[in-house]
N, C-alpha and C positions, 0 to 999 in steps of 0.2 A: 486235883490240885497239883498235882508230881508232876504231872504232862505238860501242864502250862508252863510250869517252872522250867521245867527240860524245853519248853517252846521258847520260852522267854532267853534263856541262856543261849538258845542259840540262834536267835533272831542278834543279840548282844554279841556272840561271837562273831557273826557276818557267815555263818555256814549255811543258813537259809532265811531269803526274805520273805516279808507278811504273805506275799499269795502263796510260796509252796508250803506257809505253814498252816494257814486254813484250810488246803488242800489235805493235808497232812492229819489236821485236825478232823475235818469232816469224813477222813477215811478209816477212822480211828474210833469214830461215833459210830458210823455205818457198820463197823465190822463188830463192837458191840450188841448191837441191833441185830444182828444177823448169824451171830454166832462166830463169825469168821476171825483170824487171827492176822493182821496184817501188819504186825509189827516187824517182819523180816521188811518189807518193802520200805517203811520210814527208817528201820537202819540201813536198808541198800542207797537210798535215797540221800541220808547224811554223811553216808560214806562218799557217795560221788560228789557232796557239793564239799566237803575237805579235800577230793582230791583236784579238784578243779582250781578250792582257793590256796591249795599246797604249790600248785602248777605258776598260779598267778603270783603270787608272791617269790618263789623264785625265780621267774621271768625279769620282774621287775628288780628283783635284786641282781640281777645280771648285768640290767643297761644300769642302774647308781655304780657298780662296780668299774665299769668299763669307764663312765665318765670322771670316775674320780680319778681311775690311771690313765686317763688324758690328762687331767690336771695337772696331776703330779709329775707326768713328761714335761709337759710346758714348764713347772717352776723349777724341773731342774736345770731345764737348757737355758732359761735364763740366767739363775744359778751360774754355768757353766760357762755362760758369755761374760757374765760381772768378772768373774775371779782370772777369765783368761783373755779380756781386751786387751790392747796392746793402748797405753796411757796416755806415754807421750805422743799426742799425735797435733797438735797445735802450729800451725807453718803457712806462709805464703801462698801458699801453690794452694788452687781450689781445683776440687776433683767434682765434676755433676754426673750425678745417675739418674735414673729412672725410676721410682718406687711410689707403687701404686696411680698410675699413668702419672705421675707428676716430677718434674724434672727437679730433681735436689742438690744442695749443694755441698761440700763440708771443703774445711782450710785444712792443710795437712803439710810436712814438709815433702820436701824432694822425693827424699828416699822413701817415703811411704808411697809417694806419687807411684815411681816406677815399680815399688813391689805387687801392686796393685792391678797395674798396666801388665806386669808379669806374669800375673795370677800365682803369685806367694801369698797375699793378704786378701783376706776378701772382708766384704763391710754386710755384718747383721744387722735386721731390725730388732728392734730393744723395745720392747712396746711394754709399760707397765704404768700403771693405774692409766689408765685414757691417756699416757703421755708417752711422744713417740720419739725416741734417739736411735742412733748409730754406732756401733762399734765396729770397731777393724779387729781381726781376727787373724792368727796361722791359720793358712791352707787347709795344714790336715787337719786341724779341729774342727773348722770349717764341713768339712767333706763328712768327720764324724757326725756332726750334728744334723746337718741335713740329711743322712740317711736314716737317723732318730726320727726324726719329725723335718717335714718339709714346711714350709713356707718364714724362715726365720731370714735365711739367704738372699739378699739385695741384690751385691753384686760377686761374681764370682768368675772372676776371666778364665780361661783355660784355652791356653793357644793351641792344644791339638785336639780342640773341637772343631777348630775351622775347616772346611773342607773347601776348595776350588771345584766349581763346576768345571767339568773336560770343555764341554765347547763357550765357555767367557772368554771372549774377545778380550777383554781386560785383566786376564791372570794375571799376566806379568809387571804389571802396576798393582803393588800393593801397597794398601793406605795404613798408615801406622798407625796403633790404639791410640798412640799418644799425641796426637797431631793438633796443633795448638791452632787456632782461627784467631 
């Protein structure tokens, strides 16, 4: 009756399932029968399936880990955009980008215009509950956050990324960011 119980507790605990424990069982009859002692082999037996499911549950505890400090990167860079957008930004002038192949628009004044065209200000995505804004940002917090975690950064000019191919015929006509149609 001790055996079953110690069967049962540990078919309950997930340390071994019903066929290694009729296996287990019927080797435990046999060796009765027989004279034989094989109770070394049922604890080598329980010991490897604890340490397989000691393996599997820290496995798994490693990817809940990692996911949850994704999470927590994402709400703080959110966080980090709320507290340090740049407010007033409401103006005449309309700036379009590109985000997520789609061409957008936002109103902004002047001087945001050109900070922007400058690559001073650059414009996040603000993405929270399924709902999607923009905020305008400093530069360098900008450049902080995107090295946190990439893909928050929309737009981000930076004029000495541009390079001139040596042989363009058209070097020396340059077309300004800002060039109004």
């Amino acid at each position: 009756m001790a055996k079953n119980a110690l069967q049962a507790q540990l078919l309950k605990a997930g340390l071994v399932d019903s066929k290694k424990a009729k296996q287990i069982s019927k080797q435990s009859q046999h060796a009765k029968r027989t004279g034989d002692s094989s109770d070394v082999e049922v604890k080598k037996a329980v010991a490897e399936a604890q340490e397989k499911k000691l393996e599997k549950d820290q496995k798994l505890n490693q990817e809940r880990q990692q996911v949850l400090e994704q999470k927590m990167l994402k709400a703080n860079i959110i966080q980090m955009i709320k507290q340090h957008q740049i407010t007033d930004i409401q103006g005449d002038v309309s700036y379009q980008f590109v985000d997520y192949s789609k061409v957008k628009k936002i109103n902004i004044t002047q001087k945001l215009y050109d900070q922007i065209v400058a690559g001073h200000v650059a414009i996040a995505r603000l993405e929270e509950n399924h709902d999607l804004s923009y905020a305008l940002l400093p530069r360098p917090l900008a450049d902080r956050i995107d090295a946190k975690l990439e893909g928050f950064m929309v737009v981000s000019n930076d004029t000495a990324d541009v390079e001139l191919a040596t042989d363009d015929p058209y070097a020396a006509y340059v077309i300004p960011d800002d060039l109004m149609w």
